[in-house]
MDTraj code that builds the backbone (N, CA, C; nanometers):
import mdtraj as md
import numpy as np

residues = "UNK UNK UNK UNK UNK UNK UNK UNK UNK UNK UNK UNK UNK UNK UNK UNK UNK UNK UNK UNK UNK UNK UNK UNK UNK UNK UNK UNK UNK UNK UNK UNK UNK UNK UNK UNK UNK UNK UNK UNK UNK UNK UNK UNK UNK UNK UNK UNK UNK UNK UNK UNK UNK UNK UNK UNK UNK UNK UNK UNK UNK UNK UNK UNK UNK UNK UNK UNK UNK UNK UNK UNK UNK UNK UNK UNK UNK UNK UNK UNK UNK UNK UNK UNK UNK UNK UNK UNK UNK UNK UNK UNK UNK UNK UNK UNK UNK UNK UNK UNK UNK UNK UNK UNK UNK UNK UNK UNK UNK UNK UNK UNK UNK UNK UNK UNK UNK UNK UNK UNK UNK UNK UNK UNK UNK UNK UNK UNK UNK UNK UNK UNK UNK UNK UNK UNK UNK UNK UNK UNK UNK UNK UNK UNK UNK UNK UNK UNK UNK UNK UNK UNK UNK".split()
xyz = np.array([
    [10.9269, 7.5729, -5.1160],
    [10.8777, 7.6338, -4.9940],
    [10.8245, 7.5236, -4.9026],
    [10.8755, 7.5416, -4.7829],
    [10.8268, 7.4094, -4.6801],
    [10.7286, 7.4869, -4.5897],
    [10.5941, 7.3865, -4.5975],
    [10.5000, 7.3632, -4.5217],
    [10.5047, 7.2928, -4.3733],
    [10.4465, 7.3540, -4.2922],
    [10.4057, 7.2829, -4.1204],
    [10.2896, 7.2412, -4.1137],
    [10.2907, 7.0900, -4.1550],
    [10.1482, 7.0418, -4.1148],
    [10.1576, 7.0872, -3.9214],
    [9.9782, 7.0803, -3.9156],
    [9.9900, 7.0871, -3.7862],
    [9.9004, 6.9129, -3.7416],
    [9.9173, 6.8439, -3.6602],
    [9.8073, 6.7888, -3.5831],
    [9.8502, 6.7746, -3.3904],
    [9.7085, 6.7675, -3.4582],
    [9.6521, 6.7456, -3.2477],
    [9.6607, 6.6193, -3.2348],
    [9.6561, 6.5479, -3.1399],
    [9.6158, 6.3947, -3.1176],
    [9.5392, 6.4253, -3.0224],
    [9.4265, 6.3269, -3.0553],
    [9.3103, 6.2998, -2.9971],
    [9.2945, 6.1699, -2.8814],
    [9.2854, 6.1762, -2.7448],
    [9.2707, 6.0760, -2.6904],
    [9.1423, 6.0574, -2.6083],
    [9.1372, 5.9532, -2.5349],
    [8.9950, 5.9362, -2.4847],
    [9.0855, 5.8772, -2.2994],
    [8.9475, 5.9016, -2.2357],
    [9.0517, 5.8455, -2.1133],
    [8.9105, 5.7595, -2.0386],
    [8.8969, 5.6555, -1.9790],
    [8.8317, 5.5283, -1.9636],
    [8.9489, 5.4832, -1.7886],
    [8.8145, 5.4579, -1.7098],
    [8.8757, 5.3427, -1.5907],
    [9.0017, 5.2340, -1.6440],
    [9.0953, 5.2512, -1.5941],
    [9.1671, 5.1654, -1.6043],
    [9.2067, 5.0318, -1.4915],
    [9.1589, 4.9158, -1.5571],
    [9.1189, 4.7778, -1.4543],
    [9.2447, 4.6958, -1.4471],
    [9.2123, 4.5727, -1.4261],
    [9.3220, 4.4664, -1.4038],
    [9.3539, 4.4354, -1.5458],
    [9.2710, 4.4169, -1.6380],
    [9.2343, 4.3605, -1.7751],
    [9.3231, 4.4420, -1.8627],
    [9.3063, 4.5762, -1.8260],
    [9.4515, 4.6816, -1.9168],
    [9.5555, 4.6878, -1.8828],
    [9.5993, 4.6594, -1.7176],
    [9.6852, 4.6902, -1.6748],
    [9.8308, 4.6181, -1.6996],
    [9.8172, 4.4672, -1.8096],
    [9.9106, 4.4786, -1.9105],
    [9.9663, 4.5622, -1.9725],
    [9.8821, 4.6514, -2.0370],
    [9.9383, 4.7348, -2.1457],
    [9.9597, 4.8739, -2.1007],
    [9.9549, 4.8744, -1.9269],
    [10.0021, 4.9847, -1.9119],
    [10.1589, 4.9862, -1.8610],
    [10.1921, 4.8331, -1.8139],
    [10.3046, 4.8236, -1.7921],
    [10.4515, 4.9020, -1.8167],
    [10.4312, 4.8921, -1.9364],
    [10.5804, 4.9646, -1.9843],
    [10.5943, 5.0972, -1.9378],
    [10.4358, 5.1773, -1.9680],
    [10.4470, 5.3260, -1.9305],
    [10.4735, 5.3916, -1.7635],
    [10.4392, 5.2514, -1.7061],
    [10.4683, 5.2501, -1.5442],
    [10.6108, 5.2526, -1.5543],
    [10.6536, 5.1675, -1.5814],
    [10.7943, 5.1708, -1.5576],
    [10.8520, 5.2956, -1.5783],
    [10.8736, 5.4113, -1.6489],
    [10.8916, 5.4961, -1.6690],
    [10.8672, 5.5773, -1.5651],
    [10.8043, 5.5519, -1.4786],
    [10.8245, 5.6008, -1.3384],
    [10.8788, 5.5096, -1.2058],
    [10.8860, 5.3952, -1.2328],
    [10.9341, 5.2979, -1.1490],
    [10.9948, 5.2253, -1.2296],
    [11.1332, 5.1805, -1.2640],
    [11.1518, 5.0968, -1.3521],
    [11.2030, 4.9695, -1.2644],
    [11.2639, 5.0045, -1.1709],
    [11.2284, 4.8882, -1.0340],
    [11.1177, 4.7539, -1.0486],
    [10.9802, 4.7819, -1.0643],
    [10.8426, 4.7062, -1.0041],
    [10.8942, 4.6499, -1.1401],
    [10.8480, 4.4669, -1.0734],
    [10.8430, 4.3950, -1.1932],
    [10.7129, 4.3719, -1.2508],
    [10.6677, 4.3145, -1.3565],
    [10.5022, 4.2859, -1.4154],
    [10.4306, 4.2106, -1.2847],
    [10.4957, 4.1796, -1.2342],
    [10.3760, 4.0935, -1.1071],
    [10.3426, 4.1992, -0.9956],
    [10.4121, 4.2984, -0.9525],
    [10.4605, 4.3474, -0.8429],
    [10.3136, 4.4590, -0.8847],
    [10.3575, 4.5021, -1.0447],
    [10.2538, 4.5897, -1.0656],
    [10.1001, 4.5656, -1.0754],
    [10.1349, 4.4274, -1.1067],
    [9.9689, 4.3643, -1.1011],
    [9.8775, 4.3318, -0.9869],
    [9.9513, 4.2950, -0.9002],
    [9.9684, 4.3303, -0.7262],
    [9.8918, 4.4319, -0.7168],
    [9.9537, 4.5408, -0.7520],
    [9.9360, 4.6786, -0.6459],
    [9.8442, 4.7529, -0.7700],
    [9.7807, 4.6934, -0.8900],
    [9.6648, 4.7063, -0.9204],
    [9.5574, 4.6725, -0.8344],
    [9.5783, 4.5178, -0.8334],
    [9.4721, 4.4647, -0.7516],
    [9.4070, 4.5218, -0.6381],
    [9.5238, 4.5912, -0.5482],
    [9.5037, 4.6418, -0.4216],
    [9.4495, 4.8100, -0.4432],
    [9.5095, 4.8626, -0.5297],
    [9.4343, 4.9988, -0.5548],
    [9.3282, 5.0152, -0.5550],
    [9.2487, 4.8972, -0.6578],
    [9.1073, 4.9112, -0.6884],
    [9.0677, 4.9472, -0.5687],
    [9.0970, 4.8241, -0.4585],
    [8.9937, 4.8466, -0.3295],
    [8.9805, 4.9901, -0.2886],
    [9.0450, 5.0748, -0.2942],
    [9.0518, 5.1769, -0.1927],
    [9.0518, 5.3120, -0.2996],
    [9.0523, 5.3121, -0.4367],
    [9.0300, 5.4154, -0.5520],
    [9.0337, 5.3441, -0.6921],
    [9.1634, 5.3648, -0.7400],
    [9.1475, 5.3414, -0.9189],
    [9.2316, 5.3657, -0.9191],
    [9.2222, 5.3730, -1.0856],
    [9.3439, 5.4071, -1.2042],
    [9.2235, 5.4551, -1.3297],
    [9.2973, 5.6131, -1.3659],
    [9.2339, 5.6359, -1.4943],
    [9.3425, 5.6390, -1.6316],
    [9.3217, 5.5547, -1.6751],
    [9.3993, 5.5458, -1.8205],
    [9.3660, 5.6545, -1.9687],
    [9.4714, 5.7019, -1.9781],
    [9.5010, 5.7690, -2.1083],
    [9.5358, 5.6823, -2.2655],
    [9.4383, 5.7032, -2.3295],
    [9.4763, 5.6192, -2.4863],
    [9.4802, 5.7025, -2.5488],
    [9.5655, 5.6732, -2.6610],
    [9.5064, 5.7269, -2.8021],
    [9.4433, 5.6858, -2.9437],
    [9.4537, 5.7929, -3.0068],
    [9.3337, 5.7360, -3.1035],
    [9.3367, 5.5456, -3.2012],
    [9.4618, 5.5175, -3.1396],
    [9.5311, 5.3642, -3.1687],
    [9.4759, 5.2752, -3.0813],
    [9.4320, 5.3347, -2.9452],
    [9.3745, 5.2240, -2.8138],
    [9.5368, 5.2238, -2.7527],
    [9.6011, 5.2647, -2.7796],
    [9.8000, 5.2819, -2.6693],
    [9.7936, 5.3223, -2.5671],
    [9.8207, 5.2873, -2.4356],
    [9.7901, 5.3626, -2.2983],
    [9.9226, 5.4721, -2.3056],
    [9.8788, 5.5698, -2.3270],
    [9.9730, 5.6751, -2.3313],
    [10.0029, 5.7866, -2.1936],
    [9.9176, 5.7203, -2.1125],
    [9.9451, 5.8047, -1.9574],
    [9.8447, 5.7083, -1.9110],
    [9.8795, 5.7596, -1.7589],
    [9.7454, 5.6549, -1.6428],
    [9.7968, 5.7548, -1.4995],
    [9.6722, 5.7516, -1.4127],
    [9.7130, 5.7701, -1.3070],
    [9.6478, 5.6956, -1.2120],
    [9.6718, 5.6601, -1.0913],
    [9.5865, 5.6059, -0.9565],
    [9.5520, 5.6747, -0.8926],
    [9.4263, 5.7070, -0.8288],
    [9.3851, 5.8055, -0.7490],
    [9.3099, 5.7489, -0.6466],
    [9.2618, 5.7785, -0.5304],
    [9.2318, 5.7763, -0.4113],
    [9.1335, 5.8627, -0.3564],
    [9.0534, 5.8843, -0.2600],
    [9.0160, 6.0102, -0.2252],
    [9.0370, 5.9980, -0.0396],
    [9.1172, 6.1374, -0.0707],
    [9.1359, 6.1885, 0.0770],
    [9.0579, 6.2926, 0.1562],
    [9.1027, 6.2697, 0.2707],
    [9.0330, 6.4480, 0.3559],
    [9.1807, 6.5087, 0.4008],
    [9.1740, 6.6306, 0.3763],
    [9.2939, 6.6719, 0.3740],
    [9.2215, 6.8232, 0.4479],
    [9.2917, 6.8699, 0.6066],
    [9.2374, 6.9896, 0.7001],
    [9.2269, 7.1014, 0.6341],
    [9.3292, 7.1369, 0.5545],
    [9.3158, 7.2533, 0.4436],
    [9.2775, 7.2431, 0.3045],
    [9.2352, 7.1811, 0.2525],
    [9.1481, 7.1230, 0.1272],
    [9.0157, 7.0861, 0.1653],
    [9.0290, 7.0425, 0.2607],
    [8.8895, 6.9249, 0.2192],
    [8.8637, 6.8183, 0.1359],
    [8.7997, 6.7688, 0.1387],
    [8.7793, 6.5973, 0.0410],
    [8.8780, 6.6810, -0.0636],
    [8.9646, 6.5560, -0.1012],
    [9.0441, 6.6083, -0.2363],
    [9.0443, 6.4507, -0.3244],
    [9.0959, 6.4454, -0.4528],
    [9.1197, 6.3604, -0.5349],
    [9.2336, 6.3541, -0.5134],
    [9.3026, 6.2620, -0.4536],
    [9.5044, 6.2294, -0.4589],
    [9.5274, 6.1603, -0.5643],
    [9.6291, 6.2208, -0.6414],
    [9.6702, 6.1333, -0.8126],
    [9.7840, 6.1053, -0.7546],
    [9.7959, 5.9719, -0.7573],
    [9.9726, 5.9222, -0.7521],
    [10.0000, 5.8560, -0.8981],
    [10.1240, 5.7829, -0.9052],
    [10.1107, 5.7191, -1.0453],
    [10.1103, 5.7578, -1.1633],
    [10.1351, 5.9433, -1.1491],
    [10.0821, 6.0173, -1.2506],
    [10.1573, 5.9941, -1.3889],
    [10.1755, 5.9581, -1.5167],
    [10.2775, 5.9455, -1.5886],
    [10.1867, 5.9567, -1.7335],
    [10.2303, 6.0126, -1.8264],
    [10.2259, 6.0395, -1.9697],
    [10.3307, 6.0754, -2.0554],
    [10.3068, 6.0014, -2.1482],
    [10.4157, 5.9718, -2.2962],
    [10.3898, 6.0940, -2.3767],
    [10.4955, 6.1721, -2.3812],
    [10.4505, 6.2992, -2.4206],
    [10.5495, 6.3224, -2.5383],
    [10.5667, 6.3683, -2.6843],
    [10.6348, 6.3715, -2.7936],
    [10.6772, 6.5446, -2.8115],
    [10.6017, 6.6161, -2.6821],
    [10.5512, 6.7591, -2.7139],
    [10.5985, 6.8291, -2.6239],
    [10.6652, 6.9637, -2.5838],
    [10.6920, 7.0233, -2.4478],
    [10.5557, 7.0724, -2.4510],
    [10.4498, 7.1102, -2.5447],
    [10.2908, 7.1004, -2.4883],
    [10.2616, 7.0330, -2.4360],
    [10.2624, 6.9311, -2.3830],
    [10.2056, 6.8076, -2.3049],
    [10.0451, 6.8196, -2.3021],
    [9.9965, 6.7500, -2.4759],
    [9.8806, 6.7573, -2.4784],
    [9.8179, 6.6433, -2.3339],
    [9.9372, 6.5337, -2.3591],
    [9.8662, 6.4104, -2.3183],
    [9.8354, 6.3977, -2.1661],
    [9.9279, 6.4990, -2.0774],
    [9.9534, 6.5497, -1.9109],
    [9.7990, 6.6396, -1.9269],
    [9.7552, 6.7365, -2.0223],
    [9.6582, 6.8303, -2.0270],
    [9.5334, 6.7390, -2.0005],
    [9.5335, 6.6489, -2.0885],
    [9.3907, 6.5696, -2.0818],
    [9.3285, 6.4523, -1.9848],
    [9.4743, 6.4179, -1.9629],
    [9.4849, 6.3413, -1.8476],
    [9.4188, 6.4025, -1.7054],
    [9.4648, 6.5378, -1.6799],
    [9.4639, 6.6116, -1.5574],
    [9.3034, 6.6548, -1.5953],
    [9.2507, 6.7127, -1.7031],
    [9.1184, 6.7398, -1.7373],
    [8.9991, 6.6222, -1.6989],
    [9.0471, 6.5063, -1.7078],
    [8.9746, 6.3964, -1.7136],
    [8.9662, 6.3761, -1.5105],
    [9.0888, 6.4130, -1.4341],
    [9.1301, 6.3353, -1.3599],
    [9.0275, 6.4914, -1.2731],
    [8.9720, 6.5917, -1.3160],
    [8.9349, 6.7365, -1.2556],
    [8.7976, 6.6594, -1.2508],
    [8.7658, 6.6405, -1.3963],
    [8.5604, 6.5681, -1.4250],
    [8.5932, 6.5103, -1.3163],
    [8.6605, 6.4032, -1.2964],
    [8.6316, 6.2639, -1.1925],
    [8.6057, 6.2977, -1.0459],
    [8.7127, 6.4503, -1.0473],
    [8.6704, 6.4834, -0.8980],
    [8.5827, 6.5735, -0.8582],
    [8.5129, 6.6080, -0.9554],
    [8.3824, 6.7351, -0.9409],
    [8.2769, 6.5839, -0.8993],
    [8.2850, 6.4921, -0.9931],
    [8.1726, 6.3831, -0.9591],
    [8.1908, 6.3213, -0.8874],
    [8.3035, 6.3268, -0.8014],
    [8.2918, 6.2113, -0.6554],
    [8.3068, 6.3180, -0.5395],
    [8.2833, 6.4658, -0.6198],
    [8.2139, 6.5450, -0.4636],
    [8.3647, 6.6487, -0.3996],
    [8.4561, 6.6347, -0.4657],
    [8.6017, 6.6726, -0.3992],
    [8.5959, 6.8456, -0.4757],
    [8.6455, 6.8872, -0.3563],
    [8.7047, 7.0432, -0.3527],
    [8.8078, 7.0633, -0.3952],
    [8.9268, 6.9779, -0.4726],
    [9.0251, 6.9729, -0.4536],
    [9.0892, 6.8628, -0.5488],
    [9.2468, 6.8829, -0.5980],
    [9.2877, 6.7325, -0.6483],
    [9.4326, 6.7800, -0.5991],
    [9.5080, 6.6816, -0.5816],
    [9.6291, 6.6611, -0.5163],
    [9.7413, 6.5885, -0.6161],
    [9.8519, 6.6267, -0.6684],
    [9.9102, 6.5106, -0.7499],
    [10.0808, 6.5344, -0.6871],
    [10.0669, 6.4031, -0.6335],
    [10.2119, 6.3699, -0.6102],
    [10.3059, 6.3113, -0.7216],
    [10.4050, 6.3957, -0.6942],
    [10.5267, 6.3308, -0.8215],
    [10.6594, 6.3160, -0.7872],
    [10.7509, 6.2859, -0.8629],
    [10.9042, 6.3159, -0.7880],
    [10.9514, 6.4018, -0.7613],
    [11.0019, 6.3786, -0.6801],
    [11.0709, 6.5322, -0.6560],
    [11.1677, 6.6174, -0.7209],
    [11.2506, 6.4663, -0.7502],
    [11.3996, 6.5102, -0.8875],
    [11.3262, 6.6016, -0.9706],
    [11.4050, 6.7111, -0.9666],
    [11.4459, 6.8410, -1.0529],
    [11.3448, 6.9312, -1.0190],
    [11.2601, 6.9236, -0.9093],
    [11.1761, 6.9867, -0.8632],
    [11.2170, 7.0986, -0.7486],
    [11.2586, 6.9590, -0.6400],
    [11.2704, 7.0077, -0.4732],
    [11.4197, 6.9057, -0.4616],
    [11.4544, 7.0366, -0.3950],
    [11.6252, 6.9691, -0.3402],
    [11.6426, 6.9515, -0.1864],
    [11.7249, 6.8772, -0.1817],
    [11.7777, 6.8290, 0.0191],
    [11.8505, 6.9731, 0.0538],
    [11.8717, 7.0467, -0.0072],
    [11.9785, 7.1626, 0.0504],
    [11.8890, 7.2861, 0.1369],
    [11.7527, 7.2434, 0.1665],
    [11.7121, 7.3383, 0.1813],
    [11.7339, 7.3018, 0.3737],
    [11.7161, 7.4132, 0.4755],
    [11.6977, 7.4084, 0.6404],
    [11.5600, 7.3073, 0.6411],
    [11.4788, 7.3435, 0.5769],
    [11.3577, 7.2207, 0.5978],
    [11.3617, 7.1030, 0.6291],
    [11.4059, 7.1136, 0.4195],
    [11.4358, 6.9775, 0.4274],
    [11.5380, 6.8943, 0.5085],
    [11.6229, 6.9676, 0.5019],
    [11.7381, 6.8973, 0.6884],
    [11.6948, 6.9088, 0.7484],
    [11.5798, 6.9126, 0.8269],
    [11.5474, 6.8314, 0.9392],
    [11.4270, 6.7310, 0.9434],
    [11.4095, 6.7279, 0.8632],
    [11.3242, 6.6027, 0.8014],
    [11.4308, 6.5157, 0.7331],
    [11.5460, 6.4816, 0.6794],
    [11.6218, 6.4137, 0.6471],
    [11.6434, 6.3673, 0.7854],
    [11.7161, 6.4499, 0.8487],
    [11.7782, 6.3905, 0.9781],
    [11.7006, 6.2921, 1.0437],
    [11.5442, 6.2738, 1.0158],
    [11.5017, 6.2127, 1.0926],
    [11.4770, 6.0230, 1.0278],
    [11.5814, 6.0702, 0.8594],
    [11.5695, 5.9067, 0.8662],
    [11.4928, 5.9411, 0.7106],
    [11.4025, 6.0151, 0.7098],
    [11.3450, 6.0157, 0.5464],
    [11.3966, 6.1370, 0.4805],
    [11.3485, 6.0385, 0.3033],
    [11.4029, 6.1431, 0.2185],
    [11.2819, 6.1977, 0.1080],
    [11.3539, 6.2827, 0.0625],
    [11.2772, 6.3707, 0.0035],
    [11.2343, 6.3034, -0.1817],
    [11.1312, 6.2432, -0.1900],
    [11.0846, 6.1773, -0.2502],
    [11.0099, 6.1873, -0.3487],
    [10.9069, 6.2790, -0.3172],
    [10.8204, 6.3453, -0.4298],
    [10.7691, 6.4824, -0.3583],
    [10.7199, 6.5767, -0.4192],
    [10.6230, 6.6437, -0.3848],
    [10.4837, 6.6689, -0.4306],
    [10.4246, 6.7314, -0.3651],
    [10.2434, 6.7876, -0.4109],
    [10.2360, 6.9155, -0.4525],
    [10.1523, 6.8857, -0.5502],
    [10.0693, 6.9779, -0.6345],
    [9.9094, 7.0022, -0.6165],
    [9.9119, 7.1216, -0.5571],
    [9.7323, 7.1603, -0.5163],
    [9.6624, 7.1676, -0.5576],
    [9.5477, 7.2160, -0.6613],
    [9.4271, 7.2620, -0.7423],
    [9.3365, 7.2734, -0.6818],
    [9.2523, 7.3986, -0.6536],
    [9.1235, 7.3874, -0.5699],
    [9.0133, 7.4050, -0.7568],
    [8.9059, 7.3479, -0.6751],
    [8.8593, 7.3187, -0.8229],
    [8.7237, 7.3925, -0.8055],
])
top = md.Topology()
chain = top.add_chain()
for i, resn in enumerate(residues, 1):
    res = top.add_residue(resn, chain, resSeq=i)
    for name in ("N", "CA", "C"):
        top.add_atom(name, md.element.get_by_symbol(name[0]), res)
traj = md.Trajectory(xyz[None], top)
């Protein structure tokens, strides 16, 4: 007779600086596989100034997700938390590691005062060019790239 172990994995989520942002490398790529290790260390540097990055580990210390966030004013939100960067290594169609990530990334924005969190992602397999909208916003030269996700909190 076969048994189903079950486990959870347990992670912790911590500021993510210049100092980690080695070891978050690989998991970036997975959303950019383009940016080379310098390019990303770059546009660490420059994030800090103007928000962050919150990193996802697990119980190993593995950066298993990260996101960069910002804070905006947005006319129909109000102060919001903007997550770009959003990405987690997920083994699960539960997506414990997207759950805790986004939980962590909610605390951060109750404590810096925001009504709101915002997460931009790709658009692939989301939002398509076929729509009247989106043609006329193509026509004008851009494409359809990512979209947003709302949460009033």
């Amino acid at each position: 007779m076969a048994t189903t172990a079950s486990y959870k994995p347990q992670f912790y989520v911590v500021g993510l600086g210049l100092a980690e942002a080695g070891a978050a490398y690989p998991i970036i790529r997975a959303i950019a596989p383009e940016i080379s290790l310098d390019d990303w260390l770059d546009y660490v540097r420059r994030r800090g100034r103007e928000g962050g990055f919150i990193g996802l580990f697990d119980e190993g210390g593995t950066v298993v997700g990260l996101a960069s966030y910002r804070i905006c004013e947005r006319l129909r939100h109000g102060r919001v938390l903007t997550l770009d960067d959003f990405v987690t290594f997920e083994l699960s169609r539960a997506a414990p590691a997207r759950a805790a990530l986004m939980a962590a990334a909610e605390d951060r924005a109750r404590l810096l005062g925001c009504a709101g969190i915002e997460v931009r992602t790709g658009a692939r397999g989301l939002a398509g060019t076929g729509s009247r909208k989106a043609g006329g916003w193509l026509t004008l030269g851009l494409t359809l790239d990512s979209v947003i996700f709302v949460k009033s909190l």
